[in-house]
N, C-alpha and C positions, 0 to 999 in steps of 0.2 A: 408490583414487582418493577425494582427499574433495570433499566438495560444496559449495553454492555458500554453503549455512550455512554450513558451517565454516572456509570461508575467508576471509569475512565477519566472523568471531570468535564464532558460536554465540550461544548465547540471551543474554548480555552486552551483546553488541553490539546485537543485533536489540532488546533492550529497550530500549536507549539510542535508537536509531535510529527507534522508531516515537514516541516519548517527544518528538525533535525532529521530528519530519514533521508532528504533528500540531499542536504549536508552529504550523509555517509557514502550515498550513492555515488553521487556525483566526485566525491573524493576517491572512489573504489574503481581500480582502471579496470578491473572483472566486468561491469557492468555501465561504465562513465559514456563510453561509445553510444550507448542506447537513447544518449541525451543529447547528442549533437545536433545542435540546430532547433533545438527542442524550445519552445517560449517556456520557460520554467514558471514565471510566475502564474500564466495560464493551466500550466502543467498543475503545479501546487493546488490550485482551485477545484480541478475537476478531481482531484487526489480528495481534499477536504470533504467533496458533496459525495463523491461515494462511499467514500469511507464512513463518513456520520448517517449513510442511508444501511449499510452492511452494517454498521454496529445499533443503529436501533432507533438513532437519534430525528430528530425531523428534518425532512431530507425533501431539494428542488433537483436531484441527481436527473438528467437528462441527457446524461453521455453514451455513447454506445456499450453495444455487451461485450464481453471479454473477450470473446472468439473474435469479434471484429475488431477491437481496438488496438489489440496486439499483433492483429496480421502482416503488418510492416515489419513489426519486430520478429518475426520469424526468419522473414527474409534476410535479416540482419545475426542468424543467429542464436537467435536466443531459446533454449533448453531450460531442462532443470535445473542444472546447477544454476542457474540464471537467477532462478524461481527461487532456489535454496538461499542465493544471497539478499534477495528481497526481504525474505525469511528472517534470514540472520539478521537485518539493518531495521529492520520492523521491531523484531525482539528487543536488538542492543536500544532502540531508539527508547520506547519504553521503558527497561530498566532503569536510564540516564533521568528519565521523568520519575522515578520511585514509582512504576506498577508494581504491583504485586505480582509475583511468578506465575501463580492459575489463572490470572486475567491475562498476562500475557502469551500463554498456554491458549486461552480462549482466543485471542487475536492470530496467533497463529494459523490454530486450523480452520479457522476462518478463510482466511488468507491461501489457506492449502486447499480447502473445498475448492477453490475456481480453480485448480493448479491444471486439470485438465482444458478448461475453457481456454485461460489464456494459453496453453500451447497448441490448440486447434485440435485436440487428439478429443472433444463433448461438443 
């Protein structure tokens, strides 16, 4: 059975894919604030290892957990609709790559399973 990585297209894809989400974010003044001052390119990296470890792929992820990494960002803010726009740019990002809808369905609520974590409420 392969995983949700690899049918996604593996580290290729996933590169490309946080390369453009990060594009939308950062273009999106709903959510652009959360970047300020931000090392993106550092950002992008730890975006890549956790993500290829949540989708299934072989993963050296050794960044914090959700609850902790986002605690700044609360400070700053950030809610659900926050969450939803992540959501949304995640989604749009993948379609722009030709996922398929139920993969990107799967990436989703993936994405939505930590949606407690990262706002501090698990």
């Amino acid at each position: 059975m392969t995983t949700l990585y690899d049918q996604l297209g593996g580290a290729a894809a996933l590169d490309a894919a946080v390369d453009i989400f990060y594009r939308k974010m950062l273009s999106d003044e709903r959510v652009s604030r959360f970047f300020e001052g931000v090392d993106m390119e550092r950002q992008a990296g730890k975006q890549k290892a956790f993500l290829t470890m949540v989708l299934g792929g072989p993963h050296s992820y050794t960044g914090k957990d959700m609850r902790t990494g986002h605690a700044h960002l609360l400070e700053k803010g950030l809610n659900d609709q926050h969450v939803d726009i992540v959501i949304e740019h995640l989604g749009g990002t993948l379609k722009e790559l030709g996922v398929a809808d139920d993969k990107i369905a799967e990436v989703a609520a993936l994405a939505n399973s930590v949606r407690d974590h990262v706002l501090g409420r698990a």
